[in-house]
N, C-alpha and C positions, 0 to 999 in steps of 0.2 A: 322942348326944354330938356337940357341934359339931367338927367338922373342925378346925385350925390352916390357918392362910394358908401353903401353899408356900412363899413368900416373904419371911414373918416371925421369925425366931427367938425360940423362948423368952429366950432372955437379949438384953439391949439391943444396940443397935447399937453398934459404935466408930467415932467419924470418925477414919480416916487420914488420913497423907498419901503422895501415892503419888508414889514415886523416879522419876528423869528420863525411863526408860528409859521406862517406861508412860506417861507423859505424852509422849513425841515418838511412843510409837507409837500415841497416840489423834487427836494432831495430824495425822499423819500420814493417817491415815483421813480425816480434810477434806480436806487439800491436796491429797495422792495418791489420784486414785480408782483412776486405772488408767496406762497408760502412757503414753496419750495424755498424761493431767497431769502425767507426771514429763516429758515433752519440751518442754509449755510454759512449765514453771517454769525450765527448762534453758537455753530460747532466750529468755527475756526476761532472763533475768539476762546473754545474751551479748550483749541488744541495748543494754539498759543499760551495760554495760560501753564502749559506742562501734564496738563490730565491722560489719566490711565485710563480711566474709565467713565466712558461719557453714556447717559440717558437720555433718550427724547421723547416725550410722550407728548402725543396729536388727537386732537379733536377733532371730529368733524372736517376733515381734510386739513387740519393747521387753521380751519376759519375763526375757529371759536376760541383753542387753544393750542399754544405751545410751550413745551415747558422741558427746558435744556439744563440736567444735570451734570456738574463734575467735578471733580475731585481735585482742579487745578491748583493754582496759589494763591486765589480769591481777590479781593479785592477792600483794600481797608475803610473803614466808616468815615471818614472825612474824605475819602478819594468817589465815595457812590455820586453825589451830587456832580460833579465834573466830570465822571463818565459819563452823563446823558447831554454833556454840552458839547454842540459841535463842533468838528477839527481838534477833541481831546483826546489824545491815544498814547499810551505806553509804549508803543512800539516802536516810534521815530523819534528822531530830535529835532527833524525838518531839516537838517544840514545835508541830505545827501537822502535823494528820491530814488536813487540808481539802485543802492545796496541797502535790499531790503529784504529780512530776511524770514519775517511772518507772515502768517497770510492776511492779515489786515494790517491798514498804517493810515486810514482816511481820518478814521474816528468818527464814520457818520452812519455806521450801523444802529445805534444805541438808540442815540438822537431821533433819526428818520422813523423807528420801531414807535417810540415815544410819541411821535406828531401823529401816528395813521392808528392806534392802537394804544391799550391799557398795557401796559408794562409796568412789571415789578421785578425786583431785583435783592436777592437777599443772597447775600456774601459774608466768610467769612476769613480773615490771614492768621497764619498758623500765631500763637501767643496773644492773640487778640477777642475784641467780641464780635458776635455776630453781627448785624446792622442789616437794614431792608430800606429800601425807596421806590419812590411808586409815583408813575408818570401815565396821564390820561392826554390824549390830545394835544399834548405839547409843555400840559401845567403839571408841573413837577411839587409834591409834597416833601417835607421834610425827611427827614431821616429818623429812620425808629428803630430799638431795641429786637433782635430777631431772635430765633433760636435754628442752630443752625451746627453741625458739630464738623464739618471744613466745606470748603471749594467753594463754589456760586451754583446757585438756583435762580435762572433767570424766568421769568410767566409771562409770556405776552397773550394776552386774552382781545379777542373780541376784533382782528386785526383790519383796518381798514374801517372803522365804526365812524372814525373822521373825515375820512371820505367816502361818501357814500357811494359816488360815482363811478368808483373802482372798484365795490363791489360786485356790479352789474359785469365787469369781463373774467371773472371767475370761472372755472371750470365744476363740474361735478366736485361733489365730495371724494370720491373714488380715483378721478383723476387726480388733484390734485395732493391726494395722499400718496397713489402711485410718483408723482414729481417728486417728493420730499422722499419717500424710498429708492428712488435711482441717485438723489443728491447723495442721503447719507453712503451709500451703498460707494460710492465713486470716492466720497473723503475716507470710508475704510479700506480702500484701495490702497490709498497713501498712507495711509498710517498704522501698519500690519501689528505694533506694537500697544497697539490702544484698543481697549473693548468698546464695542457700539452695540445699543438695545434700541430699537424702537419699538413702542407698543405705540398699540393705538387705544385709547380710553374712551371712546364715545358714546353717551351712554353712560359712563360712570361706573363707577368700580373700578376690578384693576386692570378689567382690557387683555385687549391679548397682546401678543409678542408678536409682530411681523416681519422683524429683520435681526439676528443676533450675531455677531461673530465676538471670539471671546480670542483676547491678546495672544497670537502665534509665537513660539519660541524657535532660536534657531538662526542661524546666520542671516544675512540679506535674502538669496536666491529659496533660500526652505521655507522663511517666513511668507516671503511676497508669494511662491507658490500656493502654499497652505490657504493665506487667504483670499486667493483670486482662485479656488476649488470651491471656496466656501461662498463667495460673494456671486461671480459667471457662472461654476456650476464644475462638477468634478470631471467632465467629459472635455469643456475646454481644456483644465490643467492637465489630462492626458496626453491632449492632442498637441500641444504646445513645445515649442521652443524656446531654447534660454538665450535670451538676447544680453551680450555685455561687450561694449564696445567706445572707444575715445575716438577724440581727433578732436585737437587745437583747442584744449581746455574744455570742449564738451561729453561728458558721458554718456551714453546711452546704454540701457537696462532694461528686462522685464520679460515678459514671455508674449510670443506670436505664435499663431497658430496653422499646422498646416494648411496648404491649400485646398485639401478635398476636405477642410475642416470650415466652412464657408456660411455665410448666411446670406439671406435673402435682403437684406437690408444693412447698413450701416450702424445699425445697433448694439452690436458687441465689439467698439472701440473706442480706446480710454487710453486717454494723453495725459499727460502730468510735466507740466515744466516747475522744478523745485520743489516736488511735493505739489504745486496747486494744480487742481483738474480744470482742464484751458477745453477748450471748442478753438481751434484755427486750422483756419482753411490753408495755410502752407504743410502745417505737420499731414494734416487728412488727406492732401495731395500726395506729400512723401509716400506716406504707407500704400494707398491705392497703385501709386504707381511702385514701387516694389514689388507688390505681388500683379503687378500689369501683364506680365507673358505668361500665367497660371488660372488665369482668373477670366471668366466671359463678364461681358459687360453688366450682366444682371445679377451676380454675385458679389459679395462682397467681404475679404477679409476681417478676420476676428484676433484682436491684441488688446494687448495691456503694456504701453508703453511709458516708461520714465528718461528724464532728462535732468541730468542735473549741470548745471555749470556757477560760473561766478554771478552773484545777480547783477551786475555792472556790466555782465552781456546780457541781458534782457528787460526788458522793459515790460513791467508789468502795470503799468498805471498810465492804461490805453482806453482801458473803458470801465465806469463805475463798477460795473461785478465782477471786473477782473477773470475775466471769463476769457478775454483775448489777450496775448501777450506779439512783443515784438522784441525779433533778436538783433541785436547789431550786424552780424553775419549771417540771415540766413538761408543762405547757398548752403554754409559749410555743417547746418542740422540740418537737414534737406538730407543734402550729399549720405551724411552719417545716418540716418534714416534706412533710405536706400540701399545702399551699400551692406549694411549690418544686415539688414534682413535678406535681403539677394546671399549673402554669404552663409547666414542660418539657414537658408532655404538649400542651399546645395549641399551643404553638410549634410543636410539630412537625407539625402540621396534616392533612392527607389519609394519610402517612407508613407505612407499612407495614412488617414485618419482610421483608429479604434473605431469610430463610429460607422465607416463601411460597413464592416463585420454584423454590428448591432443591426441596423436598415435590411444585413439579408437576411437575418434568421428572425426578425422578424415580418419580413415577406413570403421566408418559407412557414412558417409556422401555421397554420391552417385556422381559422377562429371555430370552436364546435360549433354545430345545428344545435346539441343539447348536452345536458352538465354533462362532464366530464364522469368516468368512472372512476370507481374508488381504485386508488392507489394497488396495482400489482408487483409486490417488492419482487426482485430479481436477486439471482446467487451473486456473491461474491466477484468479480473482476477476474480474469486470469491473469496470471502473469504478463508480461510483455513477452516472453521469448514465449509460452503457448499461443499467444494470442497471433504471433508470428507464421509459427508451424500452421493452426488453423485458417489462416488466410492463404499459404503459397497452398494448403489443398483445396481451398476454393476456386483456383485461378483459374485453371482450365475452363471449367464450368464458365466463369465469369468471361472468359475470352471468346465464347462461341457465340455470343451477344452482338460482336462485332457485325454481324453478316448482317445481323436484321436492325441496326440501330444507325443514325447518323453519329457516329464515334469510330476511334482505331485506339486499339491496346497497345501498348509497349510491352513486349514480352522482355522479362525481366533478362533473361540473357543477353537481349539487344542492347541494354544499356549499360554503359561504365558507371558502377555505382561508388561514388563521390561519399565522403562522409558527408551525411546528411546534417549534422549539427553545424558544419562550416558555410552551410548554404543556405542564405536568408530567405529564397523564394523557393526553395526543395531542390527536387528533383520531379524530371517530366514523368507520369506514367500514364499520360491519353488524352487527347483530345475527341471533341465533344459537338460535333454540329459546325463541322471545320469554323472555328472564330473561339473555342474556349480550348485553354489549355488546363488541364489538373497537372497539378503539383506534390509531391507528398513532401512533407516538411518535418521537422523532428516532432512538433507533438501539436500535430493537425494536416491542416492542406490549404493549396493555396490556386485560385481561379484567376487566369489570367484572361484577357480580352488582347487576343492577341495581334488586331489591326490598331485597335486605341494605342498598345504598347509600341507596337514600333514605329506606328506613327510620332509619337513623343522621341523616341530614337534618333528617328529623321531628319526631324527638328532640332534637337537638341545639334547633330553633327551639322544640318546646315549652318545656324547660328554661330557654330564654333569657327568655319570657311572663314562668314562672311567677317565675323573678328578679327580674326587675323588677316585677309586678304584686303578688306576695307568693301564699301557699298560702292561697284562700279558705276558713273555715271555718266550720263548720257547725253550729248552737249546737243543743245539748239540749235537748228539750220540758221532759225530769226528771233530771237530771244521774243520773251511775252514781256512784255509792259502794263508793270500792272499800276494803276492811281489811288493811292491812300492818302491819309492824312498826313500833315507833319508829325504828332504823336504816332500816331499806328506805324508809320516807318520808322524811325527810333526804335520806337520797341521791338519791332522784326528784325533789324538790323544788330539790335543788340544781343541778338542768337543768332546771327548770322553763322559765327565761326562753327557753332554746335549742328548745325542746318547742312552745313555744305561737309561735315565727317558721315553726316547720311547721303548724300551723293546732292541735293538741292544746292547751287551756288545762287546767291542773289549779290545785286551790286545797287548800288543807288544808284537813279538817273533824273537827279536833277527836282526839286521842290519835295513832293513828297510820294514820288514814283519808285518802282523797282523794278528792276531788269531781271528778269527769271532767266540766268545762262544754261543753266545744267540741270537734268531731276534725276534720282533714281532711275537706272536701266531697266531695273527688276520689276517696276511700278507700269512699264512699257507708256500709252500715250496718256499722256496727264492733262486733267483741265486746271493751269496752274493759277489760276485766279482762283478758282476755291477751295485750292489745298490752303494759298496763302490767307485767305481768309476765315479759313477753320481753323489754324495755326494762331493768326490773332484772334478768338472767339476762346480758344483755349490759353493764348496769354492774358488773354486779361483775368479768366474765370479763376485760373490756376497759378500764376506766375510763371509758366512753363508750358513747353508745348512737348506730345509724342505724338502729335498727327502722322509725321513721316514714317516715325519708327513702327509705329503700331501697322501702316497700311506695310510697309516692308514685310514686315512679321507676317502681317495676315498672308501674302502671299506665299514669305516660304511655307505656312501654316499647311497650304492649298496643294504646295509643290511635296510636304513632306506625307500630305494625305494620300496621293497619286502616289507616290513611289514607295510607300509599306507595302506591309502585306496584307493584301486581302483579306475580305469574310470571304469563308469557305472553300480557301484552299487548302487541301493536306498538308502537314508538313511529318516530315521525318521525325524522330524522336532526338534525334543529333540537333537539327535544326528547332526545335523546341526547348531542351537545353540551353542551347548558344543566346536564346534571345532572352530565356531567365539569367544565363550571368552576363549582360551587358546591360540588362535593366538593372541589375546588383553595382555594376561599375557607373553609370549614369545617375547626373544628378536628375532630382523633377522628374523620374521615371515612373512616380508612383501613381500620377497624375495625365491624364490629352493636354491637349491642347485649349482643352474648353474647363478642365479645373475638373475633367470627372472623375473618378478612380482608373485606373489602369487592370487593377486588378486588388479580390478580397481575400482575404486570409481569415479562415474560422480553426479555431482551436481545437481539439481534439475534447475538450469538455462541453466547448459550443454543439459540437458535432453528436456527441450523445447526448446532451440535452433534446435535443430535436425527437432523438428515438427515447426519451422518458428514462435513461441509463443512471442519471446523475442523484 
């Protein structure tokens, strides 16, 4: 006897329809994931309002309470009861979904907060009175007399009490207080011009502070500095570059940061298209692949990037949290992506992160066995020009050193002394365990790694060849036939032209086949059936493929490692110079191949710091 479907009823189905309540609390469930999202919907609707100055105070991870202060342009007493009704929003007319230019226009934050949680709402508009209203589970009370002296106070307490169900995939307290501090933290990204407090109250009283930035002054590029020092941390805004670049009505803006300036994760990067902080996976492709020839796979770029264009190129109402956006063109943000940053990356030439310097002094730095002793003050400083004479009579002594250490001196007569203030990486005075070159610089010194550096050298001039010459390739005796899908050949095919400027020619043959004519010479015998299928693995994942270009690279990577210069060969003092100023004239010199430093530079206050001088 056949079973019945679980899920079937002998009698027919009925379509209902189902009453408000159950419809804001299945809305709810998109908008609301957790409390992070009820603090976003809370402070965009405070930033739309025009507020300077927004307050958040959380309970218990946002479980119990939250409570969004600001000084916006409130909301009038006969308008509260229609804000909690959904699809009611000030922000659109519904005439036009394209050009949109707040960060909310659903109007079903309010509402959805209302069906899953206790919400109150107490507003007041400039020449008016105050007024409050108060929605539990979806049933809405009148409206009442407040006291209130401007903007809105919004309270959602107790969040998720109506559905119980959902509070069961909650995270810690901790957690999900950390979520609501990387939301806020990301909307004060974008809005340099508005102060953000978050306390957290739990417990009662008045809590502490755990996130404050207070409104930055100053043009675009001073303020968004200032508060991305303040927000990622003042080592990022060091190590950073100023990004400001157009094409075809789109802007791009903000600062990236070098490439030995890296983290181990994906975590310190923040997109914004039009002001809002988006998550997509085209923009995270762009930037990865920009810094794709600096960077080893297990590394990961650190920015703070802005976009602004007309909102009628982009589409932001792709998914309820509006967390993912879609451009009409975009190839041509991609492209500007890429491009902007590859161009700030070379600008910046030999350039290294500040943070090198910090990682060696303090790996030189020694931790005591036991307390330190009391403080031995030291005389006065000399002059620069004694402190000169007492070094050239030190030399000799210092150069006899030579005989018994792996090192060779520069004896100062042997070298043509160069104004040292024009010369960003010094001048040579000795190398060190044939592989380290010392530098002496106008006020410090600078340690160079001298196979990493000209490996990058090598690299950098092969790359330049192969630009200009083009990727020679290498034609099939019997081309490879390879059998894919009708879609998967489409989409290969439509990188085809992009495929074959890297030396790979593909043709169609026929259903949903490809004829592999030609591969890169440089790549020598290829298995081209799983190039081509790493290629589509990467189109789908990314919209784009560098499988080619990447194995290309790796090899000249290989070819530019072989042909530097060696650990532990001598070199002349001429020949040490020469490779400190073409690391000066080269871009990405600062950096291997693999994203590491090339070489550190300590300051001459770092340097006596070490010996207790400071």
């Amino acid at each position: 006897m056949a079973q019945a479907h679980p899920n079937i009823s002998e009698n027919r189905p009925v379509i209902r329809q189902l009453d408000d309540a159950a419809i804001n609390r299945i809305a709810a469930g998109e908008v609301v994931e957790r409390p992070a999202s009820a603090v976003k919907e809370l402070v965009e609707n405070a930033i739309d309002a025009g507020a300077t100055r927004i307050a958040i105070d959380i309970a218990d991870g946002g479980k119990t309470l939250i409570r969004v202060t600001d000084d916006g342009c409130g909301i009038a007493a006969d308008d509260l009861p229609l804000a909690l009704s959904r699809h009611a929003t000030s922000k659109i007319d519904g005439s036009d979904l394209l050009n949109i230019h707040t960060f909310g226009f659903r109007g079903e934050a309010l509402p959805s907060l209302g069906a899953v949680g206790r919400l109150t709402i107490t507003s007041r508009v400039p020449g008016g009175e105050a007024a409050s209203v108060h929605v539990a589970g979806g049933r809405i009370d009148g409206v009442k007399p407040a006291a209130l002296r401007a903007g809105t106070v919004v309270e959602l307490r107790d969040l998720f009490f109506a559905t119980p169900a959902r509070l069961k995939f909650m995270r810690t307290d901790r957690a999900e207080a950390q979520a609501i501090s990387d939301t806020v933290k990301r909307l004060a990204m974008a809005e340099p011009a508005v102060t953000f407090t978050l306390r957290d109250v739990s417990g009662g009283g008045e809590g502490r502070v755990t996130f404050r930035a207070d409104r930055e002054n100053g043009d675009l590029f001073d303020a968004l500095h200032s508060r991305l020092a303040r927000v990622i941390g003042r080592e990022f805004a060091e190590n950073a570059l100023q990004i400001d670049a157009a094409r075809e009505g789109i802007r791009l803006y903000g600062y990236a940061a070098l490439p030995t300036y890296s983290r181990g994760a994906a975590v310190a990067q923040y997109l914004f298209v039009n002001g809002r902080p988006v998550r997509d996976k085209m923009l995270t492709g762009a930037l990865r692949a920009a810094y794709f020839d600096f960077l080893s796979r297990d590394r990961h770029p650190a920015a703070a990037l802005f976009i602004d264009c007309d909102p009628t190129l982009v589409d932001v109402n792709v998914h309820p949290a509006k967390s993912e956006v879609r451009f009409r063109d975009p190839g041509v943000a991609r492209g500007l992506i890429v491009s902007a940053l590859r161009h700030a990356l070379a600008e910046a030439g030999h350039r290294a992160s500040s943070t090198v310097a910090n990682e060696t002094l303090g790996a030189m730095r020694p931790e005591p066995a036991q307390p330190a002793p009391a403080r031995v003050y030291q005389m006065d400083r000399p002059s620069p020009a004694v402190r000169k004479v007492a070094y050239q009579a030190q030399a000799p002594g210092f150069a006899e050193l030579s005989q018994d250490y792996s090192g060779s001196i520069v004896e100062p007569a042997s070298v043509p002394e160069p104004p040292v203030e024009d010369l960003p990486l010094g001048a040579a005075r000795g190398q060190v365990h044939e592989n380290y070159i010392i530098a002496q610089t106008a006020d410090g010194m600078v340690i160079v790694d001298q196979h990493a550096a000209h490996e990058r050298l090598v690299y950098e001039k092969l790359k330049k060849q192969m630009a200009e010459n083009g990727v020679a390739a290498q034609a099939l005796l019997i081309p490879e036939i390879v059998e894919l899908s009708d879609s998967d050949c489409a989409r290969l095919m439509a990188v085809a032209d992009d495929l074959s400027r890297l030396g790979l020619t593909l043709e169609p043959f026929g259903g949903g086949a490809v004829a592999v004519r030609e591969t890169p010479a440089i790549l020598g015998e290829v298995d081209a059936r799983a190039m081509i299928l790493d290629i589509l693995d990467e189109l789908a994942d990314q919209g784009e493929s560098q499988t080619v270009q990447a194995r290309i690279e790796a090899i000249l990577s290989r070819v530019a490692c072989h042909g530097s210069v060696r650990s532990g060969r001598r070199m002349r003092a001429e020949e040490m110079n020469a490779l400190l100023r073409e690391m000066e004239a080269t871009p990405h010199s600062g950096q291997c191949n693999h994203g590491r430093p090339t070489y550190v530079e300590l300051k001459l206050s770092d340097i006596e710091r070490l010996f207790g001088r400071s």
